[in-house]
MIDRENKE-361047 format. One record per residue (C-alpha): x, y, z; residue in one letter; chain; residue number from 1. Coordinates in nm, 3 decimals. Example, Ala and Ser with C-alpha at 12.3 -4.5 7.8 and 13.67 -1.06 7.14 Angstrom:
// residues 2
- 1.230,-0.450,0.780,A,A,1
- 1.367,-0.106,0.714,S,A,2
// end
This chain:
// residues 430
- 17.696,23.470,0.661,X,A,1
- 17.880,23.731,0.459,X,A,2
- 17.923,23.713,0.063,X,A,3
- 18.307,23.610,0.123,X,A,4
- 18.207,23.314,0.375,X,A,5
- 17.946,23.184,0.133,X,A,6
- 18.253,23.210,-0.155,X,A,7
- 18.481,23.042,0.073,X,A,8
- 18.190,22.766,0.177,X,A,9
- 18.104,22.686,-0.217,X,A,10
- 18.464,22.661,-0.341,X,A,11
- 18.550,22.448,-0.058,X,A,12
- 18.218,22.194,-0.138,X,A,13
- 18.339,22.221,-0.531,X,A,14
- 18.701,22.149,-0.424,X,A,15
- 18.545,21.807,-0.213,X,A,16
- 18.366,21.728,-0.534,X,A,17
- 18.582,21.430,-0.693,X,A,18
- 18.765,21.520,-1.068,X,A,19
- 18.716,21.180,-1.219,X,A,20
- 18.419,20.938,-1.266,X,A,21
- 18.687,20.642,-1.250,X,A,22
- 19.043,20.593,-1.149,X,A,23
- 19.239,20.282,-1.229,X,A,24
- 19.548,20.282,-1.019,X,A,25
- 19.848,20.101,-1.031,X,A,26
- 19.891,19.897,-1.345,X,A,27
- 20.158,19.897,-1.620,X,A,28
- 20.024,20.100,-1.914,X,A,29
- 20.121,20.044,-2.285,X,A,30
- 20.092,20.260,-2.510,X,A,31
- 20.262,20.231,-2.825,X,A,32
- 20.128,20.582,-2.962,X,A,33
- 20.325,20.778,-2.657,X,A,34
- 20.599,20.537,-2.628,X,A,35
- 20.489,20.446,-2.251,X,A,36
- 20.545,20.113,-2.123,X,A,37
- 20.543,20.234,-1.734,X,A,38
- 20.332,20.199,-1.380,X,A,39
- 20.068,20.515,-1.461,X,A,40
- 19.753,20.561,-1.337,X,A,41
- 19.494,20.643,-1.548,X,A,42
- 19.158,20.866,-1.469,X,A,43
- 18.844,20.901,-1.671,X,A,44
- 18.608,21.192,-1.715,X,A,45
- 18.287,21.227,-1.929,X,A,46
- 18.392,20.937,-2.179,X,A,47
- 18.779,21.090,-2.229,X,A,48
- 19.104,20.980,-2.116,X,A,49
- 19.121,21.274,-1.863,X,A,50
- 19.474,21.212,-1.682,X,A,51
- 19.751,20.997,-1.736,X,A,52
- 20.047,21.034,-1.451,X,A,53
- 20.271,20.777,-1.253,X,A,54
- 20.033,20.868,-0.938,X,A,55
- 19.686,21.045,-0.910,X,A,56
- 19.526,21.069,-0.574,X,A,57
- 19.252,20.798,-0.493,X,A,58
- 19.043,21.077,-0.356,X,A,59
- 19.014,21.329,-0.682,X,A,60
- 18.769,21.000,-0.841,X,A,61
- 18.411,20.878,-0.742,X,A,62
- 18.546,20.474,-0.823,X,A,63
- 18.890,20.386,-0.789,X,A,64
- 18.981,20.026,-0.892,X,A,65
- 19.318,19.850,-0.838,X,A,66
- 19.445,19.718,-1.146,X,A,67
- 19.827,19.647,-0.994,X,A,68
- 19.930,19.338,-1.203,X,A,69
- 19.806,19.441,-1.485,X,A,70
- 19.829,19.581,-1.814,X,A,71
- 19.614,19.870,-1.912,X,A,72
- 19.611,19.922,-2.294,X,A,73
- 19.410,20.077,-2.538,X,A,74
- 19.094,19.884,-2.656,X,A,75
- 19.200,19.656,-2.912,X,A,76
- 19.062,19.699,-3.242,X,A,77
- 18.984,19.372,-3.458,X,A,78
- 19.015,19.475,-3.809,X,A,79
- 18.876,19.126,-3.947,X,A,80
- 18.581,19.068,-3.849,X,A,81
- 18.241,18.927,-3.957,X,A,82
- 17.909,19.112,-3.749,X,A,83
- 17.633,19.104,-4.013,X,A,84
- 17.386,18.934,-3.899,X,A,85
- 17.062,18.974,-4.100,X,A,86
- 16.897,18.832,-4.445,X,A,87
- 16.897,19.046,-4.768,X,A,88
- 16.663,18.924,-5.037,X,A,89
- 16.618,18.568,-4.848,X,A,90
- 16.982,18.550,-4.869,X,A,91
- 17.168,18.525,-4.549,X,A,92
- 17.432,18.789,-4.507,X,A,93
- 17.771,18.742,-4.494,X,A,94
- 17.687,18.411,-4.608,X,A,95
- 17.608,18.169,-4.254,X,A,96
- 17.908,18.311,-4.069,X,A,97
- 17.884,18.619,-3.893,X,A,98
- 17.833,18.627,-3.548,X,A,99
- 17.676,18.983,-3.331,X,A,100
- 17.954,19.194,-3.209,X,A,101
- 17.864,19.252,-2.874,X,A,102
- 17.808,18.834,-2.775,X,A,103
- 18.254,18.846,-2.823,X,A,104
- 18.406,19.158,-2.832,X,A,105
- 18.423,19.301,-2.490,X,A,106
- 18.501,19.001,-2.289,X,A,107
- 18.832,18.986,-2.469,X,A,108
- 18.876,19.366,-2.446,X,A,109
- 18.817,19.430,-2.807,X,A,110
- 18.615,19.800,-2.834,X,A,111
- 18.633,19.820,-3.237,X,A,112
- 18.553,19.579,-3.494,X,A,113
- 18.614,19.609,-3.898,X,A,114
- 18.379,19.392,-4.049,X,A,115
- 18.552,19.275,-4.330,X,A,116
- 18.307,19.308,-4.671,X,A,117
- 18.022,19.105,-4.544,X,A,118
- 17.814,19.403,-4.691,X,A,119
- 17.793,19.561,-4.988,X,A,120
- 17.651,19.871,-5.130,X,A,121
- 17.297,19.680,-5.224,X,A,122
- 17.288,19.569,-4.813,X,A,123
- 17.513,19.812,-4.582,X,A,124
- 17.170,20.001,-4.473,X,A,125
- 17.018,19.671,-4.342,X,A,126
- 17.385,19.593,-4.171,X,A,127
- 17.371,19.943,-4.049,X,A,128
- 17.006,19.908,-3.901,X,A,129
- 17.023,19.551,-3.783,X,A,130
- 17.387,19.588,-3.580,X,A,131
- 17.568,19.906,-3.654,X,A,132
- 17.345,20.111,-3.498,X,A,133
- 17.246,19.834,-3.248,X,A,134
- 17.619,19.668,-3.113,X,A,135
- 17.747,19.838,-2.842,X,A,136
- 18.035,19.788,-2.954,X,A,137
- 18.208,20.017,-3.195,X,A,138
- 18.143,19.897,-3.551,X,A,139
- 18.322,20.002,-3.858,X,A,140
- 18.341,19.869,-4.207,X,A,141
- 18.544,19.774,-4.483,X,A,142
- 18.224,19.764,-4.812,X,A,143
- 18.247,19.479,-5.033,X,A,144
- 18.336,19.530,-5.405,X,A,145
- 18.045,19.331,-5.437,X,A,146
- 17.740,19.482,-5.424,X,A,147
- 17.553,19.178,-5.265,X,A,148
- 17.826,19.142,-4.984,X,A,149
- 17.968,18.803,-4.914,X,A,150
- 17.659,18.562,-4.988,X,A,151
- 17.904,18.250,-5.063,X,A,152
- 18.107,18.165,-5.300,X,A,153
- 17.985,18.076,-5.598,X,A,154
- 17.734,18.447,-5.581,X,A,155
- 18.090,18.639,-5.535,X,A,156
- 18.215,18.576,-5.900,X,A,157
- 17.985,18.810,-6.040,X,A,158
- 18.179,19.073,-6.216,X,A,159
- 17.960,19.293,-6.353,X,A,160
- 17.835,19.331,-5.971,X,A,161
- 18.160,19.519,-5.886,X,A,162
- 18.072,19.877,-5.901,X,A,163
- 18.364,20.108,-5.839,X,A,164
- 18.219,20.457,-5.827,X,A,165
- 17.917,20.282,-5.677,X,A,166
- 18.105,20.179,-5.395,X,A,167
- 18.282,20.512,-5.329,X,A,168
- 17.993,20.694,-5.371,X,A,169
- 17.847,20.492,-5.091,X,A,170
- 18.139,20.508,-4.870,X,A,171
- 18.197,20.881,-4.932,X,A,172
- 17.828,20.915,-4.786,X,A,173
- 17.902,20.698,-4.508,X,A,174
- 18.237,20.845,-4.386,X,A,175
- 18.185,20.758,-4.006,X,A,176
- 18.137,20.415,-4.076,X,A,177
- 18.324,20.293,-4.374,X,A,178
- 18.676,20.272,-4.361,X,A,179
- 18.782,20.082,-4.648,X,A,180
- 18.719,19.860,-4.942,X,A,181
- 18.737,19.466,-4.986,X,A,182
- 18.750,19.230,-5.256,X,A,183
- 18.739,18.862,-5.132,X,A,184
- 18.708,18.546,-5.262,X,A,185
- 18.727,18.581,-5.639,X,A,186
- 18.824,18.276,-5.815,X,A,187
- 18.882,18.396,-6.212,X,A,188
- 19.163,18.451,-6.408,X,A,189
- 19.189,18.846,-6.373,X,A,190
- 19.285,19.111,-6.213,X,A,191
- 18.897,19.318,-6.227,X,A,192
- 18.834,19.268,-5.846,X,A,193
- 19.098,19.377,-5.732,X,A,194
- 19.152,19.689,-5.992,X,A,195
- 18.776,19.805,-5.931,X,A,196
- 18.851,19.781,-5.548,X,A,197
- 19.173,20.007,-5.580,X,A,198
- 18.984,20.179,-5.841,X,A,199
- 18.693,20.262,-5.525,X,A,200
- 18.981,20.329,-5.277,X,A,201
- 19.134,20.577,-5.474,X,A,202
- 18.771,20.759,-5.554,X,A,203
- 18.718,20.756,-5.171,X,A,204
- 19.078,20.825,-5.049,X,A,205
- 19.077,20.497,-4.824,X,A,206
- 19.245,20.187,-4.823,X,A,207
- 19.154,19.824,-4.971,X,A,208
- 19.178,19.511,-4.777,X,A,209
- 19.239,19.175,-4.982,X,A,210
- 19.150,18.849,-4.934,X,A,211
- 19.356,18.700,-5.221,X,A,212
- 19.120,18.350,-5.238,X,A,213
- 19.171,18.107,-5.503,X,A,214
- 19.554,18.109,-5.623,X,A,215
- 19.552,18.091,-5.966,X,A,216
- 19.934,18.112,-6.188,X,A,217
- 19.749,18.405,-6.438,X,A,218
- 19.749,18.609,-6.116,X,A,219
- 20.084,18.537,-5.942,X,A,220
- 20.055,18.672,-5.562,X,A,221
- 20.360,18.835,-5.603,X,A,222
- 20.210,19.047,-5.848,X,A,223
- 19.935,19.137,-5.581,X,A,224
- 20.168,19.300,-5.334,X,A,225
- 20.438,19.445,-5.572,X,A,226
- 20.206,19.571,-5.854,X,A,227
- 19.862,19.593,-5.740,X,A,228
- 19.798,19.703,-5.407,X,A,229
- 19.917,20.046,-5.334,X,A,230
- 20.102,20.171,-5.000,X,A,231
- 19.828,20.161,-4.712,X,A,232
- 19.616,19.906,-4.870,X,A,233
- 19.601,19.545,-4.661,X,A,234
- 19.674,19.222,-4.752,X,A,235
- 19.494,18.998,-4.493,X,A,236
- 19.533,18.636,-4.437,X,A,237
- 19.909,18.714,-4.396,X,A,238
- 20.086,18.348,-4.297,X,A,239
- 19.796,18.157,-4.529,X,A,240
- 19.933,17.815,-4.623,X,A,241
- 19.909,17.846,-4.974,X,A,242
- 20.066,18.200,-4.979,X,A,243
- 20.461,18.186,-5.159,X,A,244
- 20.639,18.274,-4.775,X,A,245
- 20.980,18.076,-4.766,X,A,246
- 21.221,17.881,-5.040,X,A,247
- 21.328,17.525,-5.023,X,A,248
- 21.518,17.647,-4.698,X,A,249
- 21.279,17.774,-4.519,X,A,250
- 21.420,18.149,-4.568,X,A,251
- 21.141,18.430,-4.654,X,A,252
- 21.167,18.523,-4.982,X,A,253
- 21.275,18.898,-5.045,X,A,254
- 20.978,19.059,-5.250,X,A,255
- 20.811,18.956,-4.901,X,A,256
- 21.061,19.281,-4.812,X,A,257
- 21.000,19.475,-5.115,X,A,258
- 20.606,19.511,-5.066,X,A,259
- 20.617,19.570,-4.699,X,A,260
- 20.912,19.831,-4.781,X,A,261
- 20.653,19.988,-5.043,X,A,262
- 20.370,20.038,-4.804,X,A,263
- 20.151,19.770,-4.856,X,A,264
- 20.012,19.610,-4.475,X,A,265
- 20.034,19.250,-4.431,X,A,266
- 19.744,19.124,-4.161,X,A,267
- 19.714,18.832,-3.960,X,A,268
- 19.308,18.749,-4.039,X,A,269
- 19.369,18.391,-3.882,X,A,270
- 19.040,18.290,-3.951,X,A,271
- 18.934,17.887,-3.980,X,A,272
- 19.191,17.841,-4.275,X,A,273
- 19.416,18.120,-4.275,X,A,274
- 19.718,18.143,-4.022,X,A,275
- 19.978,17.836,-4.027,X,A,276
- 20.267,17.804,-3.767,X,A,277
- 20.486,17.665,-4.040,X,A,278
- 20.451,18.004,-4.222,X,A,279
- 20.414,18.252,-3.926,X,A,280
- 20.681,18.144,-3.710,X,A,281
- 20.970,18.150,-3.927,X,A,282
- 20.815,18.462,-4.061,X,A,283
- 20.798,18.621,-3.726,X,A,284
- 21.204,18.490,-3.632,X,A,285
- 21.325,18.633,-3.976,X,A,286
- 21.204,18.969,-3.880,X,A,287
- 20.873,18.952,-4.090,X,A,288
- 20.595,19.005,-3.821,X,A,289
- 20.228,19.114,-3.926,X,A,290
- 20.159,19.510,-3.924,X,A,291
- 19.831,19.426,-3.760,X,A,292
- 19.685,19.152,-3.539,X,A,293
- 19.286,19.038,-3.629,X,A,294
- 19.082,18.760,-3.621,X,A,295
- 18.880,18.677,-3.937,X,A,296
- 18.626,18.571,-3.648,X,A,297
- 18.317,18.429,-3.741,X,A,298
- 18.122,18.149,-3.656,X,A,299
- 18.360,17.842,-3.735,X,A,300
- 18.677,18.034,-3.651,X,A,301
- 18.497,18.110,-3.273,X,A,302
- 18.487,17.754,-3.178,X,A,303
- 18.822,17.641,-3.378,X,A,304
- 19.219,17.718,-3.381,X,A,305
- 19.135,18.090,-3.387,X,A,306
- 18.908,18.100,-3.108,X,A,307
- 18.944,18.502,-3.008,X,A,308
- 19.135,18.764,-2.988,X,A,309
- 19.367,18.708,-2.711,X,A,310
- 19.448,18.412,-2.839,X,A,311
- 19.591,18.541,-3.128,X,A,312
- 19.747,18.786,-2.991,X,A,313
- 19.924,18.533,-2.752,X,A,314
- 20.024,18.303,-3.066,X,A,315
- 20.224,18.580,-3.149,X,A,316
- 20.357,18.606,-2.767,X,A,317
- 20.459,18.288,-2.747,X,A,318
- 20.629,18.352,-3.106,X,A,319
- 20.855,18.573,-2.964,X,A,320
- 20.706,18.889,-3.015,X,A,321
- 20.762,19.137,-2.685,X,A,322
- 20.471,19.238,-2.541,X,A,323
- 20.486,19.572,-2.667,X,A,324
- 20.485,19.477,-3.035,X,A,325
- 20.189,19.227,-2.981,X,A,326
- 20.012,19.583,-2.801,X,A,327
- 20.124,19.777,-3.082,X,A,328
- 19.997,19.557,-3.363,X,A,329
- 19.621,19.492,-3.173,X,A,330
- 19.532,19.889,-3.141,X,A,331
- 19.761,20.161,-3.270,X,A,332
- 19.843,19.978,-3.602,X,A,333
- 19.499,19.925,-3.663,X,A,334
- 19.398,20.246,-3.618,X,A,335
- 19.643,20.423,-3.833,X,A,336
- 19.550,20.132,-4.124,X,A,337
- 19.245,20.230,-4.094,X,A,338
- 19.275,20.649,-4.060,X,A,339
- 19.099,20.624,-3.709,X,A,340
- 19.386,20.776,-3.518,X,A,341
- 19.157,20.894,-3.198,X,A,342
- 19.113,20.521,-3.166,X,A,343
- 19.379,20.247,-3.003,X,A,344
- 19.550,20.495,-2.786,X,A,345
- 19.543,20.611,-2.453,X,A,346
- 19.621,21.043,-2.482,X,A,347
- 19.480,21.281,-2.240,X,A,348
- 19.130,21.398,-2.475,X,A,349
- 19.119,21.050,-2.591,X,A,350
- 18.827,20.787,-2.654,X,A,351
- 18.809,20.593,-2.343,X,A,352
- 18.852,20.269,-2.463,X,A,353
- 19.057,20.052,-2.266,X,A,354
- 19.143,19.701,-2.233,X,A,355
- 19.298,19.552,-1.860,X,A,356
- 19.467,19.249,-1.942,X,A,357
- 19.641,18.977,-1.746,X,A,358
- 19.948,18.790,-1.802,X,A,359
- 19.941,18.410,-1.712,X,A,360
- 20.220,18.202,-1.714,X,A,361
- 20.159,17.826,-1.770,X,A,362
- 20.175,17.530,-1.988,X,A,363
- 19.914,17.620,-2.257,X,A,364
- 19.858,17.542,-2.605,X,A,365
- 19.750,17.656,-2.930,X,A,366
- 19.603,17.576,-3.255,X,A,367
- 19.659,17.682,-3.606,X,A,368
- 19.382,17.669,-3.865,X,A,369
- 19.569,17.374,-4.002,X,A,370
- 19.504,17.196,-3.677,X,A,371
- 19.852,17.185,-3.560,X,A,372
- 19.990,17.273,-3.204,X,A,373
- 20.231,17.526,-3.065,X,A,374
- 20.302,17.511,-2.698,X,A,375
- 20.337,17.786,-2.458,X,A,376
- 20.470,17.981,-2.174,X,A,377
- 20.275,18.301,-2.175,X,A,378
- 19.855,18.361,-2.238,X,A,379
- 19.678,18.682,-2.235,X,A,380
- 19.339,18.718,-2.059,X,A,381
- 19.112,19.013,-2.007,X,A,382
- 19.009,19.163,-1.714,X,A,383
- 18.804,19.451,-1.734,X,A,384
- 18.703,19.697,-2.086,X,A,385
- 18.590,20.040,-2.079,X,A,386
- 18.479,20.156,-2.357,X,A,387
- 18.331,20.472,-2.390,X,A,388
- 18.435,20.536,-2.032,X,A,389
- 18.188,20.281,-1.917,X,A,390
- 18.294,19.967,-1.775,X,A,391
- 18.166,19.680,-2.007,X,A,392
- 18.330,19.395,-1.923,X,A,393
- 18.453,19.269,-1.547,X,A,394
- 18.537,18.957,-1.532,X,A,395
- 18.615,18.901,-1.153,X,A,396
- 18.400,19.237,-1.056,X,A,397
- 18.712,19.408,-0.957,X,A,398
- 18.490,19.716,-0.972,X,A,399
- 18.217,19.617,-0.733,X,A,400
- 18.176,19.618,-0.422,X,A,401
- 18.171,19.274,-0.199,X,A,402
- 17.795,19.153,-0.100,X,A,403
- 17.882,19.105,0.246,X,A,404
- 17.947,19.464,0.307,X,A,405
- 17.648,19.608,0.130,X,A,406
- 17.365,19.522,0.373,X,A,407
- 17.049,19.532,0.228,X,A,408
- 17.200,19.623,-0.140,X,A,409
- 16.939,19.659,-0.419,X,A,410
- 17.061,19.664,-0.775,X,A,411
- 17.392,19.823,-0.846,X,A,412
- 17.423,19.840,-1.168,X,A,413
- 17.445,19.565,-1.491,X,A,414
- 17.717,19.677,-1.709,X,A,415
- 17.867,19.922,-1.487,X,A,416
- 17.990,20.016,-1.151,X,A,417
- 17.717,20.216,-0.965,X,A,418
- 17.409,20.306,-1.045,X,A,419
- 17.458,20.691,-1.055,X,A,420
- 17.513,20.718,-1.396,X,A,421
- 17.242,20.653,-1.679,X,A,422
- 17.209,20.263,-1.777,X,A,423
- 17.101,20.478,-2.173,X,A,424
- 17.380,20.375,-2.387,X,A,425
- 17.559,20.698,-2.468,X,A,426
- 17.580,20.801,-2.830,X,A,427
- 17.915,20.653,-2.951,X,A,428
- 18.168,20.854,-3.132,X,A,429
- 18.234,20.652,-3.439,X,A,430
// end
């Protein structure tokens, strides 16, 4: 066989060779950070998003999978969360509330979580040992004020504990992980919390998230988001009961306008306590929806009004919010709140983490953390999550392969859809 056969022979075996490890074909992407709300397929390749186009041939990929029906997003990101699980100094962490990442987030197609200042700069290693390092899913974190965290209450008052450089110093070492500051749950008089955590922000060039907690008249909220907080930095808990929303009308009240139109991020952080329908749906129909959509999940908020992150997300729905916006405010939001911009979107290069989610319609309902119901048309429910590129969540094993047709099959694979790639987690990019 001459030199030019063999050429001819090798290209055509390369050419046979299939481009992309998976191909999902036929569902309606959105994508808020490219504007797309369109029938695309979508291929992955070695972790990246490696093709986006209204039609890519079922033959250039090794595992196609029919998503038609569907919506194919980015992998939502949770910004309020509570993951550390663990003891510090025979004190639990994160007081008795947080819950392991991975036993929630990928069966509702969440690929990120914030935890929200259950660690501080005396406990982030042991948080970073014990499930950073261990959660397959992606794990970021906003560092407490605090520098014991969030062990309760009544251990959270301690000002002299609230260390600003401390804190930056900490998160400027820790970069890939820590995203942001948070006070939470201060009860005084003053302003010191919340000054030392802007005070940290500013040292470490990222934002602060609040959790405003006690309301007190010597530190009017208004103040908070008009004074306070500076553009980027979060106000969570956004449609709170107790929070001043709407006058003796029901009609928001303006300096709601003024902070938002001065940068500062209102977020939903539902939580067991935290999200009322009597403040979030006139909020939402006067043209005051949150900038981000998260949880505040923990243990009691799991098995209460909140329940996940879908559900949330379909509150809003069933709100009135289009699709899009609930999309929007679930990944790309989040990211850019957070400076994580190669997360919750869906560019050629990018982070394979995607979320396949179903649209029901119905008669459903849904619970506030005030224990009051809102019915509804219109429920999200997740299908499938890549993350990483790996398939980590398939909830009718629309990637596998029926038993009936397999013969003698031996195992094919737990968390993913053959058994020709590595079952080693893959080092995540954080």
């Amino acid at each position: 066989m001459c030199i030019v056969t063999l050429f001819v022979f090798a290209a055509a075996l390369l050419s046979a060779q299939p481009r992309y490890e998976l191909l999902l074909k036929g569902g309606t992407l959105i994508d808020p950070k490219n504007h797309i709300n369109a029938v695309r397929d979508v291929a992955i390749q070695d972790g990246k998003i490696a093709a986006v186009a209204p039609s890519i041939a079922a033959t250039q990929a090794r595992k196609v999978v029919d998503v038609r029906g569907l919506y194919v997003t980015p992998g939502l990101i949770d910004i309020h969360a509570h993951v550390f699980t663990g003891t510090h100094g025979g004190m639990l962490a994160g007081g008795d509330w947080s819950i392991f990442p991975d036993t929630f987030a990928f069966r509702t197609g969440v690929t990120t979580v914030v935890d929200a200042g259950s660690s501080g700069r005396r406990n982030f290693a042991e948080f970073q040992h014990n499930v950073i390092n261990r959660a397959r899913t992606r794990v970021l974190v906003f560092l407490n004020i605090l520098g014991a965290g969030m062990p309760g209450d009544n251990a959270e008052q301690d000002v002299n504990d609230m260390d600003a450089k401390a804190a930056a110093d900490l998160a400027i070492a820790n970069r890939d992980t820590i995203v942001g500051i948070k006070v939470a749950h201060y009860q005084g008089p003053d302003w010191r919390p919340v000054e030392r955590g802007v005070e940290a922000g500013n040292m470490a060039n990222i934002p602060v998230m609040v959790d405003f907690g006690t309301f007190r008249p010597e530190r009017p909220f208004q103040d908070l988001v008009l004074h306070k907080l500076r553009p980027g930095d979060i106000y969570t808990h956004a449609f709170y009961g107790p929070v001043p929303m709407l006058d003796e009308k029901d009609r928001l009240l303006p300096y709601l306008f003024e902070a938002r139109k001065r940068g500062v991020i209102f977020d939903v952080g539902h939580g067991g306590a935290a999200l009322a329908f009597r403040q979030a749906v006139p909020a939402v129909r006067q043209g005051f929806p949150p900038d981000s959509i998260s949880t505040d999940i923990h243990a009691g908020s799991i098995a209460a009004g909140m329940k996940d992150m879908l559900n949330v997300m379909s509150k809003f729905l069933n709100m009135g919010m289009p699709l899009d916006d609930v999309i929007l405010r679930s990944s790309w939001n989040p990211a850019r709140e957070i400076k994580r911009e190669e997360l919750g979107q869906l560019s050629v290069g990018a982070l394979a983490d995607i979320a396949v989610l179903r649209l029901e319609q119905g008669n459903f309902g849904f619970v506030d953390s005030w224990g009051a119901r809102m019915k509804g048309t219109r429920r999200l429910l997740c299908e499938l999550t890549v993350h990483d590129g790996l398939v980590v969540w398939d909830l009718n094993g629309i990637t596998r392969e029926d038993w009936d047709k397999l013969g003698k099959y031996k195992a094919q694979g737990e968390p993913w859809w053959d058994g020709t790639r590595s079952t080693g987690r893959r080092r995540r990019q954080r």
